[in-house]
Structure formats: C-alpha cells, structure tokens
Kinemage of the C-alpha trace (Angstrom):
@kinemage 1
@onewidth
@group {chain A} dominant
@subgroup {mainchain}
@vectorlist {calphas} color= white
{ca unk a 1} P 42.405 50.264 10.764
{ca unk a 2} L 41.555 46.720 10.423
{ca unk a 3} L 41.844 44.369 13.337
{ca unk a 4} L 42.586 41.278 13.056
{ca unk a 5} L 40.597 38.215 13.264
{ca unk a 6} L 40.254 36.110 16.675
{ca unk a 7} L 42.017 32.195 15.915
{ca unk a 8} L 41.591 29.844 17.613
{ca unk a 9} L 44.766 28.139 19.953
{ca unk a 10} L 43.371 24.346 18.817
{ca unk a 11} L 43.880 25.846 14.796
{ca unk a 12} L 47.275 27.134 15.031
{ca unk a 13} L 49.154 24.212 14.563
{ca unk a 14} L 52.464 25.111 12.869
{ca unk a 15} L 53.325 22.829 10.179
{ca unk a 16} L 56.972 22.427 8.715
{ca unk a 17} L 58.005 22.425 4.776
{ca unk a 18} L 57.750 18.947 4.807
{ca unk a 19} L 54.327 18.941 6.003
{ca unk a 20} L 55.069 17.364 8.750
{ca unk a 21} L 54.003 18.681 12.430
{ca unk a 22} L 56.341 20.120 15.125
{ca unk a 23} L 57.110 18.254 18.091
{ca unk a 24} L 56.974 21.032 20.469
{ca unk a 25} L 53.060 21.227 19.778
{ca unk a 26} L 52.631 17.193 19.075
{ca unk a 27} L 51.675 16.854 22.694
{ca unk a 28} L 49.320 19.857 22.856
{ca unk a 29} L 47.823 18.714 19.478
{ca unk a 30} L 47.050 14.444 20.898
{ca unk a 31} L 45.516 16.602 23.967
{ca unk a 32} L 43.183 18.439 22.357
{ca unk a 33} L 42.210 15.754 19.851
{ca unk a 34} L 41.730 13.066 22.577
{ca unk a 35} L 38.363 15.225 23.811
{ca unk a 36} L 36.925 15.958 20.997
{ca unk a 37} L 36.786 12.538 19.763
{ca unk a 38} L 34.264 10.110 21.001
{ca unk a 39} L 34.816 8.223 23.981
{ca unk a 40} L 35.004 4.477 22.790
{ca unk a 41} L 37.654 5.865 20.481
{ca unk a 42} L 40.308 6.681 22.850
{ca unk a 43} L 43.834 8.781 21.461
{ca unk a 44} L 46.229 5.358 22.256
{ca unk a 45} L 43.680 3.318 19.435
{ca unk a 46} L 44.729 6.154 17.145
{ca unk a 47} L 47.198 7.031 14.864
{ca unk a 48} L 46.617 9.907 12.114
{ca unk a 49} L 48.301 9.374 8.605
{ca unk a 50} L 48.650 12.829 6.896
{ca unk a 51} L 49.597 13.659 3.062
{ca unk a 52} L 51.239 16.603 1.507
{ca unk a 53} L 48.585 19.544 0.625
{ca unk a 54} L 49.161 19.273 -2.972
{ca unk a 55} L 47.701 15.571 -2.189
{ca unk a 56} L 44.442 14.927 -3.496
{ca unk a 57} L 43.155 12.465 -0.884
{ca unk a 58} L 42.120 13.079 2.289
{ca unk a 59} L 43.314 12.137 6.066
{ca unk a 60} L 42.250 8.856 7.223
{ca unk a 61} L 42.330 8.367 10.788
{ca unk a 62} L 42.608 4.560 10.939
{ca unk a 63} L 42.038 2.742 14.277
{ca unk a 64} L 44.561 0.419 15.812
{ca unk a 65} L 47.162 0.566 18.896
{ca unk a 66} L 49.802 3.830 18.725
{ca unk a 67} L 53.231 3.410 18.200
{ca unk a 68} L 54.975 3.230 22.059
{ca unk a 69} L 51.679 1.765 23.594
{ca unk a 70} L 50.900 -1.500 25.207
{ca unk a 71} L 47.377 -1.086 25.623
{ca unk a 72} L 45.367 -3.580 23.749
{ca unk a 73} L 42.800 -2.520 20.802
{ca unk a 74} L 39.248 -1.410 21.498
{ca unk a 75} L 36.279 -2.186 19.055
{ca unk a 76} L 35.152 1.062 18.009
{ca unk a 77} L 31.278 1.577 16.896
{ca unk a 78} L 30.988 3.923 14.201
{ca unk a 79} L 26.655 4.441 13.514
{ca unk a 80} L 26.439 5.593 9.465
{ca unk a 81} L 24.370 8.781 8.995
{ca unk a 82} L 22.173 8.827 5.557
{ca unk a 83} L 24.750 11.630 4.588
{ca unk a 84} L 27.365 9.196 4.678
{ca unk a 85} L 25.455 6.519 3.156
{ca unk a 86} L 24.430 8.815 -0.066
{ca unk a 87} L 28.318 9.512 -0.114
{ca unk a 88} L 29.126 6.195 -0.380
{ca unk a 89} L 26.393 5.630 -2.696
{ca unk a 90} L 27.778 8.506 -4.775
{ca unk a 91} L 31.292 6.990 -5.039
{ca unk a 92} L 30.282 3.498 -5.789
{ca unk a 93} L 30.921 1.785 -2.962
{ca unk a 94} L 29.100 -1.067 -1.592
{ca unk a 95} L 28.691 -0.970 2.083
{ca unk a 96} L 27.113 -3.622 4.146
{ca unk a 97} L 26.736 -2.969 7.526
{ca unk a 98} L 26.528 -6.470 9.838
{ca unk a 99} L 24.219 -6.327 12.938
{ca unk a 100} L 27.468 -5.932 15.182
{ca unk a 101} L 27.601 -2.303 13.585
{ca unk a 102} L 30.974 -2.944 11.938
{ca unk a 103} L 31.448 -1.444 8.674
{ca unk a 104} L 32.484 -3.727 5.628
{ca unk a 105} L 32.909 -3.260 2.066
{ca unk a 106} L 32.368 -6.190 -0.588
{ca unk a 107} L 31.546 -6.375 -4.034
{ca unk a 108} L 28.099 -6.955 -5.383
{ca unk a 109} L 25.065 -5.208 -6.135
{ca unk a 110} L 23.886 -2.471 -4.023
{ca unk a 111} L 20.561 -3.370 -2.028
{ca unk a 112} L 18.350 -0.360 -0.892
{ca unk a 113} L 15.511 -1.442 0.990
{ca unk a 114} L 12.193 -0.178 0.071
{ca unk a 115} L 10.455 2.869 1.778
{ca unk a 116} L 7.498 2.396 4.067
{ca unk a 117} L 4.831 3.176 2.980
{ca unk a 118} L 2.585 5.976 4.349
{ca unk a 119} L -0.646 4.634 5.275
{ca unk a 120} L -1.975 8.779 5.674
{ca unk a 121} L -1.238 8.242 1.245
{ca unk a 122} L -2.724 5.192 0.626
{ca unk a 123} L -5.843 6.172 2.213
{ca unk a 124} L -5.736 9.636 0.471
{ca unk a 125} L -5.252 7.487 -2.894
{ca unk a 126} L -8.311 5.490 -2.467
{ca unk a 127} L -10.156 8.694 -1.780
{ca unk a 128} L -8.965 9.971 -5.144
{ca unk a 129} L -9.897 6.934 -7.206
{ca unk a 130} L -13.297 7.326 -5.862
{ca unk a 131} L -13.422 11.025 -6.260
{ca unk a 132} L -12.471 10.980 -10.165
{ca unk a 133} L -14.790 7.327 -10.386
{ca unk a 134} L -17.523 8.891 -8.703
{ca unk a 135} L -17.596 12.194 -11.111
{ca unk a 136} L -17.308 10.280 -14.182
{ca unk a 137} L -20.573 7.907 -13.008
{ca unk a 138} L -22.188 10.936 -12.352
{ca unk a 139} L -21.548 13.069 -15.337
{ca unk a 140} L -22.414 9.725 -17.474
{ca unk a 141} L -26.120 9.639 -15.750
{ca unk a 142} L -26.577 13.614 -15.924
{ca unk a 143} L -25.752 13.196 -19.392
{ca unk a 144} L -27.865 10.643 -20.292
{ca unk a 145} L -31.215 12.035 -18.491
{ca unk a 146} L -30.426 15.189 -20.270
{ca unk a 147} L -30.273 13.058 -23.716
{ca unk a 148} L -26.658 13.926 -24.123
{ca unk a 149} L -24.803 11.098 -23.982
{ca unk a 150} L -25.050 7.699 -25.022
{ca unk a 151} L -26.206 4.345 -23.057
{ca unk a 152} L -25.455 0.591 -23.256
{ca unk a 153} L -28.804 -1.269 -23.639
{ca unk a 154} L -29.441 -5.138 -23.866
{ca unk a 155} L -33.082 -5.495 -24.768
{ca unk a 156} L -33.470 -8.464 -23.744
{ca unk a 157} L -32.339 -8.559 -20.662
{ca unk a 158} L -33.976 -4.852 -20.061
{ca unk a 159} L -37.292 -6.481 -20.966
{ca unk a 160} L -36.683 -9.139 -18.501
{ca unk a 161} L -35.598 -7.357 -15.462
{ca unk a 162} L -38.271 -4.535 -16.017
{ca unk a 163} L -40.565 -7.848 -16.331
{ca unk a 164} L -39.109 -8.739 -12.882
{ca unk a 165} L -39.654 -5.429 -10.765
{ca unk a 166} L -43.639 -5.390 -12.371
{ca unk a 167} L -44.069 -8.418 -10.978
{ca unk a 168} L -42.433 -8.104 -7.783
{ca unk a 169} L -44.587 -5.027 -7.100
{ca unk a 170} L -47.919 -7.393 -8.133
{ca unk a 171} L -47.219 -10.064 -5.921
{ca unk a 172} L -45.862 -7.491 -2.997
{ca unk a 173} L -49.799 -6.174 -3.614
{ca unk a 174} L -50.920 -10.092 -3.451
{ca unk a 175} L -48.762 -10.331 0.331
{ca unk a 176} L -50.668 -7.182 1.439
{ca unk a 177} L -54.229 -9.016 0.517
{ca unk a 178} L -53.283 -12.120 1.935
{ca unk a 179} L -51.859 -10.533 5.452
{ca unk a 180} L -55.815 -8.652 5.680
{ca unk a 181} L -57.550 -11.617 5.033
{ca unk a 182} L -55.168 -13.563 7.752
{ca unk a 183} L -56.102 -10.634 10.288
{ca unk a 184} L -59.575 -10.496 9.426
{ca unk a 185} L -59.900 -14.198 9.700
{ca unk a 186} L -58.378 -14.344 13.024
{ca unk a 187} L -60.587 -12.266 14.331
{ca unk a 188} L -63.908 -13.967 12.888
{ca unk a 189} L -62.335 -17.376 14.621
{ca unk a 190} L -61.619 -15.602 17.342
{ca unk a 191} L -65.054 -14.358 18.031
{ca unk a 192} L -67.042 -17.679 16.541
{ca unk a 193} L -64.880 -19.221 20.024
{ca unk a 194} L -66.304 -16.498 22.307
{ca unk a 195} L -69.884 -17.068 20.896
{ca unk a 196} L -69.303 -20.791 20.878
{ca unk a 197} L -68.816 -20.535 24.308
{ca unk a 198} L -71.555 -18.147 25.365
{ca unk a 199} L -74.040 -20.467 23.861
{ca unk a 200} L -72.843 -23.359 25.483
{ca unk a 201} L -73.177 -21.734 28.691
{ca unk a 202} L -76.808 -20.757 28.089
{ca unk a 203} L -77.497 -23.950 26.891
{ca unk a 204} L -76.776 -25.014 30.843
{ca unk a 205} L -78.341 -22.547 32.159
{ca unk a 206} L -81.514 -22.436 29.800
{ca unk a 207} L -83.315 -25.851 30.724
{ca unk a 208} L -86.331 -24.852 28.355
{ca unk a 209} L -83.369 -24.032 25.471
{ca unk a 210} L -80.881 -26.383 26.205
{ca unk a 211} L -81.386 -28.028 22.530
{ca unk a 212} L -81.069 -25.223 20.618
{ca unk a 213} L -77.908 -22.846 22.345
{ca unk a 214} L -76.355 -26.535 22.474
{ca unk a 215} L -76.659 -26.818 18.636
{ca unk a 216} L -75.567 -23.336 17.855
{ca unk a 217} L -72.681 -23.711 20.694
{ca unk a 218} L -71.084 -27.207 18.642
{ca unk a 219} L -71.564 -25.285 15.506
{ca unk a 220} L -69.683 -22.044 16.078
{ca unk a 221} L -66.741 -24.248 17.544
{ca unk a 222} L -66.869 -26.223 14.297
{ca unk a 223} L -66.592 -23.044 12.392
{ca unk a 224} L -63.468 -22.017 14.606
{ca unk a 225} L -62.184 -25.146 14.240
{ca unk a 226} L -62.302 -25.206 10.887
{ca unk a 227} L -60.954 -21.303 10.958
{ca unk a 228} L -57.966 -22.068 12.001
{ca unk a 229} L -57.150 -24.783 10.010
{ca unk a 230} L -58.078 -22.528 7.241
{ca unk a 231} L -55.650 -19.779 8.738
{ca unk a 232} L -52.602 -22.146 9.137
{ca unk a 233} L -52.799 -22.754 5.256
{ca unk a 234} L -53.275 -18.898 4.806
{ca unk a 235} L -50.407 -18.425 7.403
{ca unk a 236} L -48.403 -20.971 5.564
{ca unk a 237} L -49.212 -19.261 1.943
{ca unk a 238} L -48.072 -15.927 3.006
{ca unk a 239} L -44.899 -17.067 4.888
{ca unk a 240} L -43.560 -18.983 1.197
{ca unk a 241} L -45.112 -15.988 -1.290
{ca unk a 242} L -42.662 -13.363 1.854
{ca unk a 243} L -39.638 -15.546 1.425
{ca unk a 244} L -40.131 -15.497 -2.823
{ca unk a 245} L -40.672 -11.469 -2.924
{ca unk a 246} L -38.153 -10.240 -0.269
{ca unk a 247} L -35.634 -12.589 -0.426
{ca unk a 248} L -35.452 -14.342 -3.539
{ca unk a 249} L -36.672 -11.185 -5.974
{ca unk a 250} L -34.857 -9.112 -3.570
{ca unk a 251} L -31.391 -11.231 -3.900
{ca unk a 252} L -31.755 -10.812 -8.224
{ca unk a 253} L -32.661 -7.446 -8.069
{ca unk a 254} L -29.942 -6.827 -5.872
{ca unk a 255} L -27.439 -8.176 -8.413
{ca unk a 256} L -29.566 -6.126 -10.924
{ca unk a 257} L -28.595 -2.822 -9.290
{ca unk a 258} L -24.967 -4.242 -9.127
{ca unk a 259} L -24.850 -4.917 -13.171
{ca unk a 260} L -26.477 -1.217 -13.763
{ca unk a 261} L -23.426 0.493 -11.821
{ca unk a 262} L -21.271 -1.681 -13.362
{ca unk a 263} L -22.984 -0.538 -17.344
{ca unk a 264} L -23.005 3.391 -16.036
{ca unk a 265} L -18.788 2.546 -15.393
{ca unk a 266} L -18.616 1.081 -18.565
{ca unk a 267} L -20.153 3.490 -20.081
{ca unk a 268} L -18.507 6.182 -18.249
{ca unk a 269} L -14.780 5.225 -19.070
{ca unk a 270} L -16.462 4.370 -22.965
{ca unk a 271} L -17.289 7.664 -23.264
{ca unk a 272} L -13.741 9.073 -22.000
{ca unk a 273} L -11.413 6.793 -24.139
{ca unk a 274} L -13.705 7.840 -27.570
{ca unk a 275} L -13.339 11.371 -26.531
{ca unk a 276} L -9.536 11.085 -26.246
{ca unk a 277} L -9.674 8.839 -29.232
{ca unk a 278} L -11.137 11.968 -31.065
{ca unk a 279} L -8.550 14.273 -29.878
{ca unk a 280} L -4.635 14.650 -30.999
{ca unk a 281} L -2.274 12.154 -30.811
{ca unk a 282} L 1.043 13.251 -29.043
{ca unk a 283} L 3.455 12.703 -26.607
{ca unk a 284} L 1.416 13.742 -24.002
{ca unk a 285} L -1.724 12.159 -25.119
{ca unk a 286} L -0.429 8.966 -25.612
{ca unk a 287} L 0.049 7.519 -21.858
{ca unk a 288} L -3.820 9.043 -20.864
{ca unk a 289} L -4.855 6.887 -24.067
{ca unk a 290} L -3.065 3.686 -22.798
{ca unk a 291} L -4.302 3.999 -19.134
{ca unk a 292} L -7.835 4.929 -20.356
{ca unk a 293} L -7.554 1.871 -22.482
{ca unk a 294} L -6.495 0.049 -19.394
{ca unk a 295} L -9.414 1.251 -17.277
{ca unk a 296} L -12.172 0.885 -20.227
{ca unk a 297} L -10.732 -2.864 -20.446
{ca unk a 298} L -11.466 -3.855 -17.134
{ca unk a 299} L -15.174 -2.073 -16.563
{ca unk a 300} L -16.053 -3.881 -20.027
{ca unk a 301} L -14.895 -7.390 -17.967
{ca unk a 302} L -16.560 -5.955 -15.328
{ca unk a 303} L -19.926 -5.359 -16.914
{ca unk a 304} L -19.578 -8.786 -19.320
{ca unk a 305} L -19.222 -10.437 -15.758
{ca unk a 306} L -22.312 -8.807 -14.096
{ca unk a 307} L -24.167 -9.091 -17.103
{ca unk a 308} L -24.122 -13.236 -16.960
{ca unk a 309} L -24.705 -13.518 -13.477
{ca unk a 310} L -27.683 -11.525 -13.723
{ca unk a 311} L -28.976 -13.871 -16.337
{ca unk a 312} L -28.174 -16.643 -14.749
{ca unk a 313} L -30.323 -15.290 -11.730
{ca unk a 314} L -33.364 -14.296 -13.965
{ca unk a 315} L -33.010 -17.722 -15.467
{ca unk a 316} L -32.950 -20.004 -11.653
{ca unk a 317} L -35.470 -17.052 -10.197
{ca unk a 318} L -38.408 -17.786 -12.858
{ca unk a 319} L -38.041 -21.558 -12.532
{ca unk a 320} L -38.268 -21.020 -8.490
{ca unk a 321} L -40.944 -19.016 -8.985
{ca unk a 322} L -43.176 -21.268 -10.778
{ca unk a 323} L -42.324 -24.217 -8.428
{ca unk a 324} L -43.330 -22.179 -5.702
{ca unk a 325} L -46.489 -20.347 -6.831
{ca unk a 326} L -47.790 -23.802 -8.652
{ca unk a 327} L -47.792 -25.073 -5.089
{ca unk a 328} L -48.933 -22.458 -2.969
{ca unk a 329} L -51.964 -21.664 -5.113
{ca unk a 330} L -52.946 -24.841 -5.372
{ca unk a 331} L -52.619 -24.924 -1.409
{ca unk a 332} L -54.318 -21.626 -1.541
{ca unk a 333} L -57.520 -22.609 -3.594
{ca unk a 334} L -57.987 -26.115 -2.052
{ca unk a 335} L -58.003 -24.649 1.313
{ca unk a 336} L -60.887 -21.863 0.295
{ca unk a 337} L -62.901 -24.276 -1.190
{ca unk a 338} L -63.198 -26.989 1.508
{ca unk a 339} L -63.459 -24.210 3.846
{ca unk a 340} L -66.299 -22.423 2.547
{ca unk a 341} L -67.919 -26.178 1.390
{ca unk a 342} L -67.962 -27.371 4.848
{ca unk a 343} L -65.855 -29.904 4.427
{ca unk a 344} L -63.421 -30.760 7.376
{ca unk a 345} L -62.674 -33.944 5.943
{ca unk a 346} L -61.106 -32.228 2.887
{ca unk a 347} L -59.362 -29.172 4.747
{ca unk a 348} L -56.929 -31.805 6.858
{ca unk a 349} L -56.330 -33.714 3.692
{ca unk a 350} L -54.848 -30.498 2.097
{ca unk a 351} L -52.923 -29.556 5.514
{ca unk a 352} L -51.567 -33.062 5.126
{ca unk a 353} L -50.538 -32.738 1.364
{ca unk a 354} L -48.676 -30.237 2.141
{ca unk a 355} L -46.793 -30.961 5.375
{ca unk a 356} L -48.364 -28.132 7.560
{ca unk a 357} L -49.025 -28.443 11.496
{ca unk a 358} L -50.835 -26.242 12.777
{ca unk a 359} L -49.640 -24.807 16.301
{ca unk a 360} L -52.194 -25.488 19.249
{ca unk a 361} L -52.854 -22.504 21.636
{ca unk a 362} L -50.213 -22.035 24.321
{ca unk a 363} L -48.235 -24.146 22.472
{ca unk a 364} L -45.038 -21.879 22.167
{ca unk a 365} L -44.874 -21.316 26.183
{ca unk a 366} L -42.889 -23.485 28.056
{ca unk a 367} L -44.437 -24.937 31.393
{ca unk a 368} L -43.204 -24.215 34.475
{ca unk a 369} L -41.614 -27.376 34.653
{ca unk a 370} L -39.091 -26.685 31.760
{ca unk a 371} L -38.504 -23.215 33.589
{ca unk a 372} L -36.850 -24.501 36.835
C-alpha cells in the first residue's frame, strides 16, 4: 500500500479558482514569509503581486510600504550573485550597480571588467617560451656539429672576431711576461737596497776599506733607484695592456657571444619556418606558418641588430688598440733602454712623457696624525 508523501504546513496554501489566496490562511501565509525573508526586508515593505498559472511571467515581489501601514519605507540592500549577473547577461539586460549597492538598469553597452590575471600562469608561460626556445637552440647546434643542419656565416666578420680572440690570447700571454718580469724586478731592487746598505755600513766600520764599500754602497742604491723607476713604467705598462685585454676585448667579445646566440635563434626559427614551408598547406597549417613567420621576423631583426653593433665594436676596439699599444710600447722600450744604458737622466724624462709618479715607500699609510 502506498503511503503518502510528508507536505509541508508552509506549502499547503489553498488557492481559489481565481487564483487568488484565501483569507483564512493570508495571515498564516505573511507569518511564515516574514522569517524567511531577510531582515532589512521586513513583511510591512512588502507587497507580493501574483499572476494566473497559465501566466508566463513570474512573481515579483516589489518593495514599498503595504497597503493599511504607516510605517515609512526601508532601503533594502540586495548583493548580486554571478548567477544572477549571467542571468541578466543572458536576457540582455544592462545592469549597473552604483557603490550604494542599489540596482539600476540603463541602456548602453554592457561593460565586463577584465579578469585578473594569475601571476602562478604568467610565470608558467615564461617558463614555456624558454622551454620550446631553449630546445630549438639546442637541436640547431646538435645539428650543426653533427653536419646536419645548416649555419649563417658572415666571413668577414668571422675572420675578424676569430682575429680578435687570437689576439686576445697573445697579448693575455704578453700580461703574464710582463707581471714576471715586474716580480722579478722587485725583488732584484729589493735586494740591490739591502746590499746597498750592508756596504755602507762596512764602509763605517772598515777604516782601511772605507773607499771602496762606500763606492759599491752609492752604486747599488743607484741601481735601486733606478729599479724602481724602471718598475713604475713596467707597473704602469701592465696596468693599461690589463685594462685593454679584460675590459675592453672582454666588453666586444662579450657582445660577440651575444650576436652568436642571437645567429643560433635565427637560425633555429629559419630552419622551422622552411620545414613547415616544405610541408602541406591547410587549415591547420596555416596559423603555425603565420606565427613561425612572426617569430623568424623578429630573430632576423634581432640578429641584423647584433650583427652591427658587433661591428661597430670591432671597428672602435682596433682603433683603441693601436692608440694604446703605440704608446705603451714606446713607454715600454724607452724605459728598457735607459735602464740598462745607465742613464737616469733619460729614465725620468720618459716617466715625465708620460705622466707617471711613482709612489714613495710608505706612501699609501696615513700618519698617525690623520688617524685621530
């Protein structure tokens, strides 16, 4: 035997032929609707306007004072769920909502604000970029070592930069040379001082060989003398021929390294675009074509770009070069020669020619003085 279902006593509400309700359950009916609606909405602010059920619309419960009552009219806040606002959306409505939360409808466009974006997918982007950048660069160089695939060459810039890097590693040898003969010669002035000074205290000791340890004494401190002078322009060579290898060569080749990435890229997204040049033309294969156009167009700026400024480099580089090894060997061989002549005379002039002062001996450390 079926039993019937449980109903609910708020459900029942008997209805007449007219569709209208009863008035023995209109009071039971504003009860039960006064608590379940929200609390700044209260039953006296409402009024419900029913239709027949063969209607198509549906109730509206409109706000505003009920028949019989004198209380005044109390703003009601209604906050729009994104279910409601796709609704609206749906039906063609425009709905702007004020910052005092009231709900208005005008005409004109509909204005959907843009979504935030995720920074979690930007940064996985970026990773992906570099992912599919990095495996194209690297199948272009595996294929080239292995003789596979094909390379952009300018010869003559090529010739120049290799040029470049065979002379960097010459003059690198050059700094080495220089840097042991500095140390060396420090050393030798160093002890030509000591003996200079042991003769000239035997030479006051030594009554019966004063002469002769006073002789050798004045000409060992010549010699030191002369040592260092000769190891300030030394100094002075190696500091200018430092600066030229490891930071001026080192600047252009750094730009060099730049413009060979840039020519594997170029290559790389070459080598893509010919192979889906080679390949059907369809609907599908159409957009990859366009963006691999796009993408081979802006490595070849890319490369065109690098390529000039590493020209332009080679180009200022050699004529810096040749200013500053025309004076520093020039410095160089003056300085050996009036060394090894004897001539002091000759050794300051070429200090003086070319603006070097030589630091005196406790020099750098500040007195006590300067200290406090």
């Amino acid at each position: 035997m079926a039993q019937e279902s449980p109903k609910n006593s708020a459900a029942e509400i008997p209805v007449t032929s007219n569709g209208q309700l009863e008035d023995s359950h209109e009071h039971s009916f504003n009860r039960d609707l006064k608590r379940s609606l929200p609390v700044g909405l209260g039953l006296s602010e409402t009024k419900i306007t029913s239709h027949g059920f063969d209607s198509t619309k549906e109730g509206v419960i409109e706000a505003g004072p009920f028949p019989g009552s004198s209380a005044s009219p109390k703003s009601s806040v209604i906050s729009p769920s994104s279910a409601a606002a796709s609704r609206l959306a749906g039906q063609g409505c425009d709905l702007i909502i004020p910052t005092g939360g009231r709900a208005q409808q005008k005409s004109g466009p509909v204005v959907l604000a843009d979504e935030i974006k995720n920074p979690a997918m930007e940064k996985l982007e970026l990773v992906r970029k570099w992912s599919l950048n990095t495996y194209k660069c690297t199948r272009q160089i595996i294929s080239e070592k292995l003789g596979r695939g094909s390379r952009t060459v300018d010869l003559e810039l090529e010739a120049q930069i290799d040029i470049l890097r065979d002379n960097k590693k010459k003059y690198e040898n050059i700094l080495r040379l220089a840097q042991t003969l500095s140390t060396q010669l420090f050393q030798m002035v160093h002890t030509q001082r000591q003996l200079g000074d042991a003769f000239a205290d035997l030479s006051l000791k030594s009554l019966e060989l004063h002469e002769e340890f006073g002789y050798n004494a004045d000409t060992q401190k010549l010699l030191a003398k002369n040592g260092e002078t000769l190891l300030g322009a030394i100094n002075f060579f190696i500091a200018s021929v430092n600066t030229l290898v490891n930071k001026t060569i080192e600047d252009t080749l750094l730009t060099v390294k730049q413009y060979e990435s840039a020519r594997i890229e170029y290559d790389a997204y070459r080598t893509d675009l010919e192979e889906l040049n080679l390949g059907p033309r369809d609907a599908n294969t159409l957009p990859k074509i366009e963006q691999s156009q796009q993408l081979f167009q802006q490595h070849k700026e890319k490369y065109d770009k690098m390529r000039n400024d590493v020209s332009v480099k080679l180009k200022f580089l050699e004529e810096n070069k040749v200013k500053v090894l025309h004076n520093q060997l020039v410095l160089f061989h003056n300085a050996i020669a009036a060394y090894f002549a004897g001539n002091q005379k000759q050794l300051e002039q070429t200090l003086k020619q070319f603006h070097i002062k030589l630091k005196t001996p406790g020099a750098d450390a500040p007195s006590w003085l300067e200290e406090q």
